[in-house]
Structure formats: C-alpha cells, structure tokens
Backbone as ProteinMPNN parsed JSONL, in Angstrom:
{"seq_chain_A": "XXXXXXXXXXXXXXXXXXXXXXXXXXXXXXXXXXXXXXXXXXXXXXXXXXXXXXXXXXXXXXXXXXXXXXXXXXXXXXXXXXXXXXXXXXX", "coords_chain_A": {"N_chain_A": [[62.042, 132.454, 66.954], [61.928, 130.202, 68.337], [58.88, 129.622, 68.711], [58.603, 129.164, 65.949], [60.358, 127.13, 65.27], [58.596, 125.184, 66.741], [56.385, 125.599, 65.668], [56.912, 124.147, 63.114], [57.81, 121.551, 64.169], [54.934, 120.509, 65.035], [53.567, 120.664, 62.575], [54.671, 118.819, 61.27], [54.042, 116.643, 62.549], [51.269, 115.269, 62.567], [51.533, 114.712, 59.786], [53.62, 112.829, 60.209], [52.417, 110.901, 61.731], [50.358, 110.396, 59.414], [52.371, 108.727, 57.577], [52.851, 106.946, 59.351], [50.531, 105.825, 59.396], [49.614, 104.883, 56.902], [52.317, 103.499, 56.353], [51.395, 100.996, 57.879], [49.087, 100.576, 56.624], [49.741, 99.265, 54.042], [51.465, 97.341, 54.787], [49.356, 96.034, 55.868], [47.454, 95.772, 53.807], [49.483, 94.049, 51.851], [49.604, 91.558, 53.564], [46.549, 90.7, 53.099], [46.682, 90.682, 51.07], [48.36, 88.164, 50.444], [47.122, 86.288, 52.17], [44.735, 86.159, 50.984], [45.943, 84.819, 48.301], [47.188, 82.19, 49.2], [44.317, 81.624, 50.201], [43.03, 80.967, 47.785], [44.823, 79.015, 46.304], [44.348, 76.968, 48.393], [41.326, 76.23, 48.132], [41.52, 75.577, 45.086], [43.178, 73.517, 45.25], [40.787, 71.987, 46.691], [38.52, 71.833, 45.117], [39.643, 70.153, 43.024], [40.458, 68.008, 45.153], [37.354, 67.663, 45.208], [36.624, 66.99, 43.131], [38.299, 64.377, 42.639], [36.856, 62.984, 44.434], [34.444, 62.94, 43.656], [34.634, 61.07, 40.962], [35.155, 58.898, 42.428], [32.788, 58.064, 43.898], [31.367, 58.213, 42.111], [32.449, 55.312, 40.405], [32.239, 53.633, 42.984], [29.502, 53.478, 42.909], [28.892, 52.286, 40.005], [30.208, 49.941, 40.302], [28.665, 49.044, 42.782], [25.748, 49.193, 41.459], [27.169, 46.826, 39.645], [27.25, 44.888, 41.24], [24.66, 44.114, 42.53], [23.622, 43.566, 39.631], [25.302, 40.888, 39.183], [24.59, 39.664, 41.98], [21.722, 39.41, 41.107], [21.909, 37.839, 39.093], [22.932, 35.741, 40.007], [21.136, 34.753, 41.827], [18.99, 33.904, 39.755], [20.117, 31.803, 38.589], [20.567, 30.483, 40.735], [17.85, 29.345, 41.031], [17.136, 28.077, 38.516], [18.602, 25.569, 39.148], [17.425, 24.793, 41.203], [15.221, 24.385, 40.042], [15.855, 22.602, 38.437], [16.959, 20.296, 39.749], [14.428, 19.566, 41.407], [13.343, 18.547, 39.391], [15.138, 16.034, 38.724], [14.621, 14.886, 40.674], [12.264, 14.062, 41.109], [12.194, 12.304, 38.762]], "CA_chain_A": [[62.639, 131.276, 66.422], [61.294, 129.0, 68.837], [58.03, 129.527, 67.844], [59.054, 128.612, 64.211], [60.501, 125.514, 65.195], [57.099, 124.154, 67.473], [55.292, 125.202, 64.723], [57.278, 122.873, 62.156], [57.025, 120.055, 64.982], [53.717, 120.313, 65.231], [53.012, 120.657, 61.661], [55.22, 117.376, 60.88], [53.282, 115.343, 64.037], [50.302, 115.06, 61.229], [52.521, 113.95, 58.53], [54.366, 111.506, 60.57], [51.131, 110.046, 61.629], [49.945, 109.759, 58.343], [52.987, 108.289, 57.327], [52.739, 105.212, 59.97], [48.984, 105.262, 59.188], [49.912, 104.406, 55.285], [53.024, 101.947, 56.47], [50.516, 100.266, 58.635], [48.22, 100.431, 55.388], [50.541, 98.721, 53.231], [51.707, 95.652, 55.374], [47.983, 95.001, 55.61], [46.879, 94.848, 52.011], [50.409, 92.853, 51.338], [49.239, 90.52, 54.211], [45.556, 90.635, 52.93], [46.93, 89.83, 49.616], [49.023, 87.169, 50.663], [45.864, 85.762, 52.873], [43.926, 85.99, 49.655], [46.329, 83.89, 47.633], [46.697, 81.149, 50.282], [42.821, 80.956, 50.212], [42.359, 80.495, 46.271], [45.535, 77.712, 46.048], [43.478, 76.276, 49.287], [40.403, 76.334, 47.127], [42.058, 74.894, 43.767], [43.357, 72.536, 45.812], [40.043, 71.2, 47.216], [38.489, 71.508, 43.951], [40.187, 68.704, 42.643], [39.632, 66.581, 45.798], [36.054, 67.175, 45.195], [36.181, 66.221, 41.766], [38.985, 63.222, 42.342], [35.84, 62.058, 44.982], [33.031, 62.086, 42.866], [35.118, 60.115, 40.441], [35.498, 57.938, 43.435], [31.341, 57.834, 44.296], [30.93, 57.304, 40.097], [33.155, 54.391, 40.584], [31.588, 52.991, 43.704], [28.342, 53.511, 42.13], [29.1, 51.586, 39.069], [30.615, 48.704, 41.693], [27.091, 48.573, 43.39], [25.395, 48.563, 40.302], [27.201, 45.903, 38.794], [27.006, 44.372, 42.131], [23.093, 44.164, 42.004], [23.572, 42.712, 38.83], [25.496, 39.778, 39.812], [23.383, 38.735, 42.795], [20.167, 39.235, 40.438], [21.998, 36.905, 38.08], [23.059, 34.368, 40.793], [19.457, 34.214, 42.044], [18.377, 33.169, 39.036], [20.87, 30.695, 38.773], [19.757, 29.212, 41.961], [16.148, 29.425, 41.125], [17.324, 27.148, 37.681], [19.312, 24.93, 39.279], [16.693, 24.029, 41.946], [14.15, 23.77, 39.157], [16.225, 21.452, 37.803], [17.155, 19.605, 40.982], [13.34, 19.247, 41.74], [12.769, 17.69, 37.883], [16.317, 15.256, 38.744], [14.323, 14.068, 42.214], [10.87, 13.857, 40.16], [12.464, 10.887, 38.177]], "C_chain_A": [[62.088, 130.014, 67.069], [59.948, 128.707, 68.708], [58.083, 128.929, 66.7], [59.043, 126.854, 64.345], [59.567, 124.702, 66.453], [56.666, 124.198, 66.629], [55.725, 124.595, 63.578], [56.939, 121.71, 62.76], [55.589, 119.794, 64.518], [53.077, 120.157, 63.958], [53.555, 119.147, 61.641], [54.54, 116.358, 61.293], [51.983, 114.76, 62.713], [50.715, 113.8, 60.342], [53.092, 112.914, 58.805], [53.637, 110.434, 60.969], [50.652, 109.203, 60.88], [50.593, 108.798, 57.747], [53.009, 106.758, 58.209], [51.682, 105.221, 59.561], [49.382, 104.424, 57.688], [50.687, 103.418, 55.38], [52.18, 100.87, 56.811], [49.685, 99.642, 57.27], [48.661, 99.343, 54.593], [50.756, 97.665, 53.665], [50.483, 95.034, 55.156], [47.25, 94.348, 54.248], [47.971, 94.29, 51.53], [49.736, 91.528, 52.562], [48.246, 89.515, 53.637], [46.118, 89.931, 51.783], [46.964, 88.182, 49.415], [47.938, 85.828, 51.143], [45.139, 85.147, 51.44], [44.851, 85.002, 48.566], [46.52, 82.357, 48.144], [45.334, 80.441, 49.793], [42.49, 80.418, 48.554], [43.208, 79.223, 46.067], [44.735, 76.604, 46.884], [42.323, 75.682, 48.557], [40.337, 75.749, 45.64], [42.084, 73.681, 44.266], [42.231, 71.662, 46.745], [39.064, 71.038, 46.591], [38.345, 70.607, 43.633], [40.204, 67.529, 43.914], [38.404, 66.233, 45.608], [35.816, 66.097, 43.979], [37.112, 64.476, 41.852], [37.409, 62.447, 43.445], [34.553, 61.793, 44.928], [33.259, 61.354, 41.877], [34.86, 58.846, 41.494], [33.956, 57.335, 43.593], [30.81, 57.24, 42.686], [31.274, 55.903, 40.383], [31.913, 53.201, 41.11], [30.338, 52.608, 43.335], [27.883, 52.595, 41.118], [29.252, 50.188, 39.579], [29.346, 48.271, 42.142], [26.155, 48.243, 42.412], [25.504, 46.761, 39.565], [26.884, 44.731, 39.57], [25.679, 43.775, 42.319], [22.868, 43.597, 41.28], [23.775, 41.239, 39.183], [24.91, 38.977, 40.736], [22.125, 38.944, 41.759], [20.516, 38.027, 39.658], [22.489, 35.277, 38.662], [21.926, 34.074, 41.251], [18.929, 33.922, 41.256], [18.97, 32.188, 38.702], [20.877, 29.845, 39.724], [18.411, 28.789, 41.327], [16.297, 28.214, 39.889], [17.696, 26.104, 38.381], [18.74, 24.131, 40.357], [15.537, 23.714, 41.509], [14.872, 22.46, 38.832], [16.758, 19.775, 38.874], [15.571, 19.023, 41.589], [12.887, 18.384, 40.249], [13.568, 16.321, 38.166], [15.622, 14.41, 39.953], [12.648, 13.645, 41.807], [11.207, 12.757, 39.495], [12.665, 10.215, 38.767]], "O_chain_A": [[61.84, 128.978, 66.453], [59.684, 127.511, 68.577], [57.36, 127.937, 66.604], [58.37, 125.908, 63.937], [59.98, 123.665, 66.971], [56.27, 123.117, 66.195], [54.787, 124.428, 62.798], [56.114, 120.912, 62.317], [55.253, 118.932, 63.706], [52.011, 119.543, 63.994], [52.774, 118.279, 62.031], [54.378, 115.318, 60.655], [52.168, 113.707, 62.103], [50.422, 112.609, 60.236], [53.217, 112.014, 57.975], [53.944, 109.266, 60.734], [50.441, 108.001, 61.037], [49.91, 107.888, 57.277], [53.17, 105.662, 57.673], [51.607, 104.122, 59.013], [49.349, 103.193, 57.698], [50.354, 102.376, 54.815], [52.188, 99.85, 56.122], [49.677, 98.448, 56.97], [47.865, 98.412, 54.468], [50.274, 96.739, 53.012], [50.294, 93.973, 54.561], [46.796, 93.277, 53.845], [47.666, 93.79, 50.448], [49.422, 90.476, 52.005], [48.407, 88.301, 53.52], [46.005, 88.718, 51.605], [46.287, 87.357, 48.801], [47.934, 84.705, 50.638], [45.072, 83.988, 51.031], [44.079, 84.312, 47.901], [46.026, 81.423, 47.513], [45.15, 79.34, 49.273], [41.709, 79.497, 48.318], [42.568, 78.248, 45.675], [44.443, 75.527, 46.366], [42.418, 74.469, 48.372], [39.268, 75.491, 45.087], [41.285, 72.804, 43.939], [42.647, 70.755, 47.466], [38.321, 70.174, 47.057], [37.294, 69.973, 43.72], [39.995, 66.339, 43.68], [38.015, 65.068, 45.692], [35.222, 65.026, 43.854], [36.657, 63.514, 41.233], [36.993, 61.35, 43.071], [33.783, 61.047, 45.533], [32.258, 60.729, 41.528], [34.289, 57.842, 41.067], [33.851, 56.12, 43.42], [30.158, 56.264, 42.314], [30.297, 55.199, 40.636], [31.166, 52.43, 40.508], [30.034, 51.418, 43.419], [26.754, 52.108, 41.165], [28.427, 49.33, 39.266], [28.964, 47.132, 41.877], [25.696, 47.1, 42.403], [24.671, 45.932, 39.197], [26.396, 43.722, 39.06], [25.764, 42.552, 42.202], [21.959, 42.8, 41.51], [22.854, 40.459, 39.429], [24.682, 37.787, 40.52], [21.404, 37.985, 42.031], [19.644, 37.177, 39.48], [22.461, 34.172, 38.12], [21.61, 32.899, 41.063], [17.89, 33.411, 41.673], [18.152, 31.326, 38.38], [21.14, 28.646, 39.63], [18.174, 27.583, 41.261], [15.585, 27.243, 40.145], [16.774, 25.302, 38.233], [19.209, 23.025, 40.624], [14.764, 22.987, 42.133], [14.35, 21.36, 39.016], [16.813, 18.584, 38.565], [15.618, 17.986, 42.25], [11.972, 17.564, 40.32], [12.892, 15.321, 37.927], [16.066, 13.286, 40.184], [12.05, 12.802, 42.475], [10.302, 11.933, 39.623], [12.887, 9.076, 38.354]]}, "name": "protein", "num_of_chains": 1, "seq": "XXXXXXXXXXXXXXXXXXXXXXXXXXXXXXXXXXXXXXXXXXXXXXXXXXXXXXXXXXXXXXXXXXXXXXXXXXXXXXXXXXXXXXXXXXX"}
C-alpha cells in the first residue's frame, strides 16, 4: 500500500509541474498580450502626432515661402522707390 501511494505521488509531481508550467504559461501570453496592446494604442497614438507635425512643417513651409515672397516683393519696392527718389533729386 505504501508503495501504491509513492507511486501516485510521484506520478502526480509531473502533472503538478506541468500544471504550474501552463499557469505560468498563461499569465505570460495574457501579460504579452496586454504588452502588445499598450504598444499598438502607443503607436496609433504617435501616428497621428507624426501626421498632426507634418501638417505643422506643411504649414511652416508655406509661412517661409510666402515669407520669401514678401521680402522679394519689398525689395523691389525699395529698388522703385529709390529709382524714383534718384529721378525726384535729378530735377
């Protein structure tokens, strides 16, 4: 009889093993999961900063541009205005 019941122990020791090995298992790919959803909302969410800050560089872009413009168009508005200032001192 005592035989019998070591060799159930001993058979079970296995099984009970396996059994934390698999709990163990389980927390991790719910963790992993969990990890993994984190990282893609993370990821959505920086996404859309990229894109709200190349809106932002378009913008700026457009700004410098028009910027460029304006001084090109005030330098020629000097450049008239001291033609005409050199014709006004010519009389």
């Amino acid at each position: 009889m005592a035989k019998q019941a070591y060799a159930r122990a001993t058979e079970i020791d296995p099984i009970d093993r396996l059994e934390e090995k698999i709990k163990l298992l389980v927390e991790m790919v719910t963790r992993l999961r969990g990890e993994q959803a984190k990282a893609a909302d993370d990821n959505a969410r920086l996404a859309q900063e990229i894109d709200m800050l190349r809106g932002r560089i378009a913008g700026a872009q457009g700004a410098q541009a028009e910027l460029e413009a304006l001084r090109a168009e005030r330098d020629a508005i000097r450049d008239r205005v001291s033609e005409m200032l050199l014709q006004l001192e010519s009389i």
